[in-house]
NUNULO-265447 format. One record per residue (C-alpha): residue number from 1; residue in three letters; x, y, z negated. Coordinates in steps of 0.5 Angstrom, whole numbers, plus 500, padded with zeros to 3 digits. Example, Ala and Ser with C-alpha at 12.3 -4.5 7.8 and 13.67 -1.06 7.14 Angstrom:
<recs>
@pos=1, code=ala, c1=525, c2=491, c3=484
@pos=2, code=ser, c1=527, c2=498, c3=486
</recs>
This chain:
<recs>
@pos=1, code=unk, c1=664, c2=614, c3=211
@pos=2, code=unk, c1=663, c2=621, c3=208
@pos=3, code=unk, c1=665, c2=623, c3=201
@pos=4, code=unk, c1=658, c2=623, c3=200
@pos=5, code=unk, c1=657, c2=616, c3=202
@pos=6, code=unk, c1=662, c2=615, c3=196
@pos=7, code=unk, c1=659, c2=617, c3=191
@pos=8, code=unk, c1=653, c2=614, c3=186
@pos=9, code=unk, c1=648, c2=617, c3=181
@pos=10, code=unk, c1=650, c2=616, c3=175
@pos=11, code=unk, c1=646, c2=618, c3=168
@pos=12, code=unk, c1=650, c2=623, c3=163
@pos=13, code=unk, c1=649, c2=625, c3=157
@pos=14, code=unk, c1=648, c2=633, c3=156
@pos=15, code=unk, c1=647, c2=634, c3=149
@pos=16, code=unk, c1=644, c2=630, c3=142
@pos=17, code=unk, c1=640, c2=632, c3=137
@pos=18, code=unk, c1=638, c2=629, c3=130
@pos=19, code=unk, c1=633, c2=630, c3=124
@pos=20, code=unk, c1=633, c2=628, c3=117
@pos=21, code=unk, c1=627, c2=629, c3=112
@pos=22, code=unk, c1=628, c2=634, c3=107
@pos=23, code=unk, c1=627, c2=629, c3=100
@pos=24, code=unk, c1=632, c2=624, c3=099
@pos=25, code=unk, c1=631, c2=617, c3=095
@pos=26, code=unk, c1=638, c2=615, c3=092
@pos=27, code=unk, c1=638, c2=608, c3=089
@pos=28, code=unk, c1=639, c2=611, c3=081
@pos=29, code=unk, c1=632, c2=612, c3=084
@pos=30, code=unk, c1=631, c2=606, c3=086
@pos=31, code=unk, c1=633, c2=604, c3=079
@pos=32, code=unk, c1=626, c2=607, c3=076
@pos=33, code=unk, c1=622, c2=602, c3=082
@pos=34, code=unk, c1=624, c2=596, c3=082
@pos=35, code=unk, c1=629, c2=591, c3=078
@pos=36, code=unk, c1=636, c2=593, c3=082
@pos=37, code=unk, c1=642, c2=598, c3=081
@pos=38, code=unk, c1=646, c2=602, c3=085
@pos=39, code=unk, c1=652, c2=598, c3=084
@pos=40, code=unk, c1=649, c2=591, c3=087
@pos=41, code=unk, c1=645, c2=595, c3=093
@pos=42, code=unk, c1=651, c2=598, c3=095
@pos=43, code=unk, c1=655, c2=592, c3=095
@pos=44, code=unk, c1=650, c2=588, c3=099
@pos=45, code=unk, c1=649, c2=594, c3=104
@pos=46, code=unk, c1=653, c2=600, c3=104
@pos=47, code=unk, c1=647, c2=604, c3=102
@pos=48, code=unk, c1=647, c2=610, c3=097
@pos=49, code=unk, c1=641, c2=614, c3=099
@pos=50, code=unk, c1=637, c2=615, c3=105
@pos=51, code=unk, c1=631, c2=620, c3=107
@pos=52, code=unk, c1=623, c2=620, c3=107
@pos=53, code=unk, c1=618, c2=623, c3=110
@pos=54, code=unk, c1=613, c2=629, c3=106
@pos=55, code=unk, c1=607, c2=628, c3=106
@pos=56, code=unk, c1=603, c2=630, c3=113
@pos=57, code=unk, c1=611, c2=629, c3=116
@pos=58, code=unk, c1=609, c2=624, c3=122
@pos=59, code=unk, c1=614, c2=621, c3=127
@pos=60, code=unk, c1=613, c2=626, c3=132
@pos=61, code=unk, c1=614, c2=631, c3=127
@pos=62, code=unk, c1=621, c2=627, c3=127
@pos=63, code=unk, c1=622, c2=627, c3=134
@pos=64, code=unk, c1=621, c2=634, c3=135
@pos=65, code=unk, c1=626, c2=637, c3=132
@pos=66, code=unk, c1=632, c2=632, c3=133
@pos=67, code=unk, c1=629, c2=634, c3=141
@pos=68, code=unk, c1=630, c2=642, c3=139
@pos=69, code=unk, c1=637, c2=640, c3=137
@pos=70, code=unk, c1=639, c2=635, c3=143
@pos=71, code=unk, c1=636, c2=641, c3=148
@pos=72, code=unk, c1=639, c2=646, c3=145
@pos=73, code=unk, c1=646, c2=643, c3=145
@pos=74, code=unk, c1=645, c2=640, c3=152
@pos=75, code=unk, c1=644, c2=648, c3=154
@pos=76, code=unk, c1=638, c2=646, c3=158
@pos=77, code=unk, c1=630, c2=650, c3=157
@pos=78, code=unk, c1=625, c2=644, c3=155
@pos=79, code=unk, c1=621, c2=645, c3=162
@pos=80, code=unk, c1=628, c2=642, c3=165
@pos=81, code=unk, c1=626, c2=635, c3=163
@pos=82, code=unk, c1=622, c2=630, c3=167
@pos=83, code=unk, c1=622, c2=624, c3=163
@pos=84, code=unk, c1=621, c2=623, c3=155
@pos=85, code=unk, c1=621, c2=616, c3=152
@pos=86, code=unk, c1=622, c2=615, c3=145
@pos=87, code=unk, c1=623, c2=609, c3=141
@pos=88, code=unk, c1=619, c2=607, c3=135
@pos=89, code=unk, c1=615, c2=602, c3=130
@pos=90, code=unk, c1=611, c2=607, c3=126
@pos=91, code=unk, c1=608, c2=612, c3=132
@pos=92, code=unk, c1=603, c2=618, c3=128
@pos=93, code=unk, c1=597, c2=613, c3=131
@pos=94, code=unk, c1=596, c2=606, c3=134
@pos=95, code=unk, c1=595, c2=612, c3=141
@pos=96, code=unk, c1=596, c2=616, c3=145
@pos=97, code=unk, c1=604, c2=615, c3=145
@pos=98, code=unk, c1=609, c2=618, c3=141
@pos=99, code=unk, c1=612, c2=621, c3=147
@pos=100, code=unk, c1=606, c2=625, c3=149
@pos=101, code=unk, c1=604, c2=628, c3=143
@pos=102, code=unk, c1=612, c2=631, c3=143
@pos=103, code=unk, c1=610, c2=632, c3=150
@pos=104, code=unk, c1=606, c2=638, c3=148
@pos=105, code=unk, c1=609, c2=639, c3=142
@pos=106, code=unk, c1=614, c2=641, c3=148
@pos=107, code=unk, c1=610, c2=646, c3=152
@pos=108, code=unk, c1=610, c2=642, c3=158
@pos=109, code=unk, c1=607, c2=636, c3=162
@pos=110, code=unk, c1=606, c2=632, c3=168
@pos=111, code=unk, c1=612, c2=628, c3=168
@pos=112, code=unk, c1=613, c2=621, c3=165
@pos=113, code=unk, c1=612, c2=621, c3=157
@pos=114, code=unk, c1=612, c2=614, c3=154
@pos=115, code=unk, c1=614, c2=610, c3=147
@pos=116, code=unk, c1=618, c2=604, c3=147
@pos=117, code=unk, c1=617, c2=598, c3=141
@pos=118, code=unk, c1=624, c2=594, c3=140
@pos=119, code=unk, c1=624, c2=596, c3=133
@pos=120, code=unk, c1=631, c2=597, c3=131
@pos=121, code=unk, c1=634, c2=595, c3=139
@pos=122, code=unk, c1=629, c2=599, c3=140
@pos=123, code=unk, c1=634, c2=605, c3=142
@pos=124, code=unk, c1=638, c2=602, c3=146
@pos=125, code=unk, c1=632, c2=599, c3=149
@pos=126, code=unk, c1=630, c2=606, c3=151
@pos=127, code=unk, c1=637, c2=610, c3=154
@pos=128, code=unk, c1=637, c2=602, c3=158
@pos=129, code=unk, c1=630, c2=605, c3=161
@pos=130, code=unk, c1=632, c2=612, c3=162
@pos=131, code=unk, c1=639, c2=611, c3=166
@pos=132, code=unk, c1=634, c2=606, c3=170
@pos=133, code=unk, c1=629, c2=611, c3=172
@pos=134, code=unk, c1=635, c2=616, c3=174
@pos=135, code=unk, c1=639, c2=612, c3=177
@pos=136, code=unk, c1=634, c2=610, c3=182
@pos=137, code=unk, c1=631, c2=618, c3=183
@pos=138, code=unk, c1=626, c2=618, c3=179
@pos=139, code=unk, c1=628, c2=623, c3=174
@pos=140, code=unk, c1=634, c2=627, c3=174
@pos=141, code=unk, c1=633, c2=629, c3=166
@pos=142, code=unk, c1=631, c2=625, c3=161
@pos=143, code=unk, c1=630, c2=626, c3=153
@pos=144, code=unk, c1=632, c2=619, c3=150
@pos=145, code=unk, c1=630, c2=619, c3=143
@pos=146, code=unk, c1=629, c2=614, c3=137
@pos=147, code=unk, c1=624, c2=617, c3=131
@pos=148, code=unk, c1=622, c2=613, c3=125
@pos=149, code=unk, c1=617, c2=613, c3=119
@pos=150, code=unk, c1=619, c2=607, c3=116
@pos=151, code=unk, c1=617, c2=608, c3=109
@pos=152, code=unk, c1=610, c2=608, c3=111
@pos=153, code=unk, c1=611, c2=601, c3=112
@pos=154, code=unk, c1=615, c2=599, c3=106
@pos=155, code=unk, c1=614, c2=595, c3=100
@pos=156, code=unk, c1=616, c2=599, c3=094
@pos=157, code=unk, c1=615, c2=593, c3=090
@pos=158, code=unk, c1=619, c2=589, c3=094
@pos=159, code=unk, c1=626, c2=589, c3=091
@pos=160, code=unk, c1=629, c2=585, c3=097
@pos=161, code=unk, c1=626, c2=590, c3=103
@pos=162, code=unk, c1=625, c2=597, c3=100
@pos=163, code=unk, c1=633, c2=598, c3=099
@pos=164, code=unk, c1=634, c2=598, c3=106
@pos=165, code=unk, c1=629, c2=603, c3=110
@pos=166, code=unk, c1=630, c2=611, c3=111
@pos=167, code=unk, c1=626, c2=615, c3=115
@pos=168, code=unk, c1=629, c2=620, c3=121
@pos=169, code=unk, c1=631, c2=622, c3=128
@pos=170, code=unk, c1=636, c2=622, c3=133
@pos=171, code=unk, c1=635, c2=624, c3=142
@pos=172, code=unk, c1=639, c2=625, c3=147
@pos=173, code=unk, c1=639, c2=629, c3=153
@pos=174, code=unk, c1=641, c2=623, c3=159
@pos=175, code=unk, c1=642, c2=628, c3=166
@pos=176, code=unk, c1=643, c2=625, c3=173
@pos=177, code=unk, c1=651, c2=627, c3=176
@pos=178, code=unk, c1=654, c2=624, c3=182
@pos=179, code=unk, c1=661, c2=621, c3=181
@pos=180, code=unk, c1=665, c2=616, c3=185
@pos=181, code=unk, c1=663, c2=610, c3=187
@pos=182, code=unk, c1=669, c2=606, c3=183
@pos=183, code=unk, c1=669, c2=610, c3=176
@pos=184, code=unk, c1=666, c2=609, c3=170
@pos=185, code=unk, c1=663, c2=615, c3=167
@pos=186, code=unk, c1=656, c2=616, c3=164
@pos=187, code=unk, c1=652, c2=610, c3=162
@pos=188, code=unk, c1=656, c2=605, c3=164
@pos=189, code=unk, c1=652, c2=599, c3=164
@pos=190, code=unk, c1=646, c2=596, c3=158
@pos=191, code=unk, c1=645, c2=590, c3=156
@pos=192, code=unk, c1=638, c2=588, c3=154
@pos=193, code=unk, c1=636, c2=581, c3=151
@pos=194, code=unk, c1=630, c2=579, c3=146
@pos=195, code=unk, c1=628, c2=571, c3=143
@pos=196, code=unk, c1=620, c2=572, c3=141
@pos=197, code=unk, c1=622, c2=565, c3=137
@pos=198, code=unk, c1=624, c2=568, c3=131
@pos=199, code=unk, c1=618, c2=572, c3=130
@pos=200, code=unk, c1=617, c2=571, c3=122
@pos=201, code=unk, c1=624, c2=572, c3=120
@pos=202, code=unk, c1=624, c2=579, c3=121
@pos=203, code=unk, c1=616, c2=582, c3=122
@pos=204, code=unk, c1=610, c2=587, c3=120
@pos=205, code=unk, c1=604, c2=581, c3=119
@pos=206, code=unk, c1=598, c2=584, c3=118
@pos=207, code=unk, c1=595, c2=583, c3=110
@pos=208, code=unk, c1=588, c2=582, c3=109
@pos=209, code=unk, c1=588, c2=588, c3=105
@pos=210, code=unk, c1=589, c2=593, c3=111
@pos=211, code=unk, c1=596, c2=594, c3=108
@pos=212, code=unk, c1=602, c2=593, c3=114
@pos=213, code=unk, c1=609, c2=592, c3=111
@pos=214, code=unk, c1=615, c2=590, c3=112
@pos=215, code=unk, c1=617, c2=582, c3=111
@pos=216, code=unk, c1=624, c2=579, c3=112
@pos=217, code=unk, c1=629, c2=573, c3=111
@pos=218, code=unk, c1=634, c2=576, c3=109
@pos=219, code=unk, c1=640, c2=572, c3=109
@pos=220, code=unk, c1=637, c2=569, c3=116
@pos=221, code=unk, c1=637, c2=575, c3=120
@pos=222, code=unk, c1=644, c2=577, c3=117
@pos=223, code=unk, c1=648, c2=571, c3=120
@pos=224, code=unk, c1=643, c2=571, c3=127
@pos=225, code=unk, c1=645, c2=578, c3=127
@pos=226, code=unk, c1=653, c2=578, c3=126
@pos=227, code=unk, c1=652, c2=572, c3=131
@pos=228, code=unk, c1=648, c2=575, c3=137
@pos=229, code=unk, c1=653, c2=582, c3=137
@pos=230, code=unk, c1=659, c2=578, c3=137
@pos=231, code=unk, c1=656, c2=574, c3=144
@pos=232, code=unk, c1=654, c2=583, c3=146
@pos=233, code=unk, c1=661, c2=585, c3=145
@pos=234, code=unk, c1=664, c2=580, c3=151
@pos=235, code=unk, c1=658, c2=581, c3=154
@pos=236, code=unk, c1=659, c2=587, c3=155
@pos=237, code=unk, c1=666, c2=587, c3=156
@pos=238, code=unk, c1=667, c2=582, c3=160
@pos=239, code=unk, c1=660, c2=585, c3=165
@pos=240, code=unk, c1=665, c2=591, c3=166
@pos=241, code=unk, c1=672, c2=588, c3=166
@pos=242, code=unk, c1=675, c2=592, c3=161
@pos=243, code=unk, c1=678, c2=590, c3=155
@pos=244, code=unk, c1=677, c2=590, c3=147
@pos=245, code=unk, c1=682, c2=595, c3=147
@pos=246, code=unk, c1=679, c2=600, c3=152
@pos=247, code=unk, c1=673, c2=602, c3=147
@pos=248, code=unk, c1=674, c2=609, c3=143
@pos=249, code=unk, c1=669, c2=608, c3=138
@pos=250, code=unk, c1=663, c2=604, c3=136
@pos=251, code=unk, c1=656, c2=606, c3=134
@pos=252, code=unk, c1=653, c2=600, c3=132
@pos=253, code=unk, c1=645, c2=600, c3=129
@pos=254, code=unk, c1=646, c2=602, c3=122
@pos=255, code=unk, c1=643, c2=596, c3=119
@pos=256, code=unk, c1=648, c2=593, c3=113
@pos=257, code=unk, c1=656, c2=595, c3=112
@pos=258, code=unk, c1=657, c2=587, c3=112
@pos=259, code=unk, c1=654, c2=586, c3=120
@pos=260, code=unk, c1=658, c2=593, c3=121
@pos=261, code=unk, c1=664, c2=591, c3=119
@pos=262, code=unk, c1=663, c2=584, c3=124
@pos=263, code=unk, c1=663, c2=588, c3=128
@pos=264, code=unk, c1=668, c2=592, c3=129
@pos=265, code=unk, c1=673, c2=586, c3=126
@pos=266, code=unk, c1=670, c2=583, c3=133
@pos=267, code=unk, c1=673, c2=588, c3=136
@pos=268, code=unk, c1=679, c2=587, c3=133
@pos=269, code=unk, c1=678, c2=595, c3=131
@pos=270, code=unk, c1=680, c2=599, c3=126
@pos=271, code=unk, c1=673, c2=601, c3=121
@pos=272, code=unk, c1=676, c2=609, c3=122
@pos=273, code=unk, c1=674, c2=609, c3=130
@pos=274, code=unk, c1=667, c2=606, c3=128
@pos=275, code=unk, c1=660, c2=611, c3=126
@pos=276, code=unk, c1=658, c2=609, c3=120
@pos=277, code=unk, c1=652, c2=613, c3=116
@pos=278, code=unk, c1=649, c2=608, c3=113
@pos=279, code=unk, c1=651, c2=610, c3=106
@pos=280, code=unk, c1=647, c2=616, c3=107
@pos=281, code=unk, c1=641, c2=615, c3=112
@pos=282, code=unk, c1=640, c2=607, c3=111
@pos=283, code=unk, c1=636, c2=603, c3=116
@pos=284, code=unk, c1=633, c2=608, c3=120
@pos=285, code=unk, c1=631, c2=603, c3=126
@pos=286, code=unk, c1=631, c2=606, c3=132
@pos=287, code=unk, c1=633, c2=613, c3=130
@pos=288, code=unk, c1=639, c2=610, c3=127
@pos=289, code=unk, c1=644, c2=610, c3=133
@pos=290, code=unk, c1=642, c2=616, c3=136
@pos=291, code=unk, c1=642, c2=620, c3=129
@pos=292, code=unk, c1=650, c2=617, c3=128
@pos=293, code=unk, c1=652, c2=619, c3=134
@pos=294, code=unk, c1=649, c2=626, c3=133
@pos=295, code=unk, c1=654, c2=626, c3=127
@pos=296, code=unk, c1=661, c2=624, c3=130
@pos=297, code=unk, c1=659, c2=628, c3=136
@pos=298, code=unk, c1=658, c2=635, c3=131
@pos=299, code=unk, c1=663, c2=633, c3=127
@pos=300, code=unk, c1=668, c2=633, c3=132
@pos=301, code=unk, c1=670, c2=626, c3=132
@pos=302, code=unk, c1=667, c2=623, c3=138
@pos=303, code=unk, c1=670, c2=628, c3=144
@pos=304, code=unk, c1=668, c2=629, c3=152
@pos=305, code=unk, c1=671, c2=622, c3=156
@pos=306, code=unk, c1=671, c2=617, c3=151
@pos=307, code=unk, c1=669, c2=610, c3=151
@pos=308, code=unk, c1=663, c2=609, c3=146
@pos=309, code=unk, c1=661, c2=602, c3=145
@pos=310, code=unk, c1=653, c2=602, c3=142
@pos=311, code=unk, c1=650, c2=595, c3=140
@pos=312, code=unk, c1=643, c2=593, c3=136
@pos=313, code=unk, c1=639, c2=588, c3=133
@pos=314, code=unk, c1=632, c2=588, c3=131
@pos=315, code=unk, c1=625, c2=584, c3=129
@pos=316, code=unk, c1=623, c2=581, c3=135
@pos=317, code=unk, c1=629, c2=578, c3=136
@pos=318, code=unk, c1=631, c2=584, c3=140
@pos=319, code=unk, c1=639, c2=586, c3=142
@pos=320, code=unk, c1=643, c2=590, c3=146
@pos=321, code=unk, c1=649, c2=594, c3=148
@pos=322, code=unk, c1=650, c2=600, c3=151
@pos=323, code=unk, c1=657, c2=601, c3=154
@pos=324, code=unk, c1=659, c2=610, c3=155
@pos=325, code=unk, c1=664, c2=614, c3=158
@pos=326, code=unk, c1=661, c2=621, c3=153
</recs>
C-alpha cells in the first residue's frame, strides 16, 4: 500500500470572518422599551448589549463582510470557492437564497450556493454539510457562514423574548487537505439530530396581522437544552474515543451564560477555556458560533492545533456538535 493510499480527505479551516452592525442596543436602552433592568437581564442571560441591523441592512449584507473578512484571513481570492452555504432564519426575501445573492455580491458564480435553516444549530448544521461535500470531492473550498437578522422578528413589547436577540455574522473558509488515515485534524466529526415535537416551544407562528415574531417557553427550552447538550457531549466524545480532557476550548451557541455554564461543568472544564461573547452580542442564532470563534481566534486565544468542541441547540428542536482540530 502507498503512502497515498494512506491518506484521507479531510476538511480544515483556512480562515474565519465576522461581522457586527454598527448600532448598539444595550439593556440601560431596553429599560426605556419594556418594564425590566439591566441588572435582572443580566443575571438571567449574561447579556449587557447586542447589535442591530440599520435600516435597508439585510443578512446578506451581514453575510458579506463577515465572508471578506474570512477570505482575507484564509489568504485565498473569492473565485477559489466552489461551495457557499449559509445558515439563517431571516433571509433578505422568502427567495432566492441568501447564498446566491452573497454569490453575486462575491463576483462569482456557477458553484453550488444555497442556505440552510436550523435556526440556532443552524451553523453547525452547515459546516456538517460542507465537510460532507469535501470529503466526497465535491468541493475543495467552502465559505460556511452563519448571518442573522433577528431583530426583524423580535417583539419589542415582549419583555421575556426582546432582551435575547442580536444581529450578525460569522464565516469560515472550510479547505480540502490530506492527512493520515489514522489522525485527527480538521473537522473531525459532526453530530446532527432534531425532534419536530416540540415545535411550539420554540417558533415564529404566522399572526394574522402579517406580523412574524419570535414565541418561546422559556423555562421549557432552558432545561430541553442543558439536557440535550450534556447527552452531544458524550456523544461526541465517546464517537471519537477521546476524553473530556482532550478538548482545548468550548465554542458553545451563545444562547444564555446558565446553558453555557452547564456546558462547560459538563465537561468538568474551567469557564476560562470556553468562548463566551454573549455578554456583547446576545443570541445571534446561527451567526453566534461563527462569530465567537472569529473573536478567540484574532484575539489570539484559540491557536493552530487545538481541539475546539462546538455544540447547539435551537427551535425545531434541532442540536448538534462539531468536533475540530483548528
Amino acid at each position: 500500500m502507498t503512502t497515498q493510499d494512506m491518506r484521507k480527505i479531510v476538511s480544515t479551516i483556512a480562515g474565519t470572518g465576522s461581522y457586527l452592525p454598527a448600532k448598539i442596543l444595550s439593556n440601560k436602552d431596553l429599560e426605556t422599551l419594556v418594564d425590566t433592568t439591566d441588572e435582572w437581564i443580566f443575571t438571567r442571560t449574561g447579556i449587557r448589549e447586542r447589535h442591530i441591523a440599520a435600516d435597508g441592512e439585510f443578512t446578506s449584507d451581514l453575510a458579506l463582510e463577515a465572508a471578506k473578512n474570512a477570505i482575507h484571513a484564509a489568504g485565498i481570492t473569492a473565485d477559489k470557492i466552489d461551495l457557499i452555504i449559509v445558515a439563517t432564519t431571516t433571509p433578505d426575501k422568502i427567495f432566492p437564497s441568501v447564498a446566491t445573492m452573497l454569490q453575486r455580491k462575491l463576483g462569482i458564480a456557477g458553484y453550488p450556493a444555497f442556505d440552510i435553516q436550523a435556526v440556532c444549530s443552524g451553523f453547525v448544521y452547515a459546516l456538517a454539510t460542507a465537510d460532507n461535500f469535501i470529503k466526497a470531492g465535491a468541493a475543495k473550498c467552502a465559505l460556511v457562514i452563519g448571518a442573522e437578522t433577528f431583530s426583524r422578528i423580535t417583539d419589542y413589547s415582549d419583555r421575556s423574548n426582546c432582551i435575547l436577540w442580536g444581529d450578525g455574522a460569522g464565516a469560515v473558509i472550510l479547505c480540502a487537505a490530506q492527512a493520515d488515515m489514522h489522525s485527527k485534524e480538521g473537522v473531525i466529526s459532526t453530530h446532527l439530530h432534531a425532534d419536530g415535537n416540540y415545535e411550539t416551544m420554540l417558533h415564529v407562528p404566522r399572526k394574522e396581522n402579517g406580523q412574524d415574531t419570535v414565541l418561546m417557553e422559556g423555562n421549557a427550552v432552558f432545561k430541553m437544552a442543558v439536557n440535550t447538550l450534556d447527552q452531544i457531549v458524550d456523544e461526541t466524545l465517546a464517537a471519537n474515543g477521546m476524553q473530556k480532557s482532550d478538548i482545548d476550548w468550548l465554542v458553545p451557541h451563545q444562547a444564555n451564560i446558565r446553558i453555557i455554564t452547564a456546558t462547560a461543568k459538563k465537561l468538568d472544564m474551567s469557564m476560562e477555556k470556553v468562548i463566551v461573547t454573549v455578554d456583547k452580542h446576545g443570541n445571534t442564532s446561527a451567526a453566534s458560533i461563527p462569530l465567537a470563534l472569529d473573536v478567540a481566534v484574532r484575539d489570539g486565544r484559540i491557536k493552530r492545533g487545538d481541539v475546539i468542541l462546538m455544540e447547539a441547540f435551537g427551535g425545531g428542536f434541532t442540536w448538534g456538535s462539531a468536533l475540530i482540530r483548528y
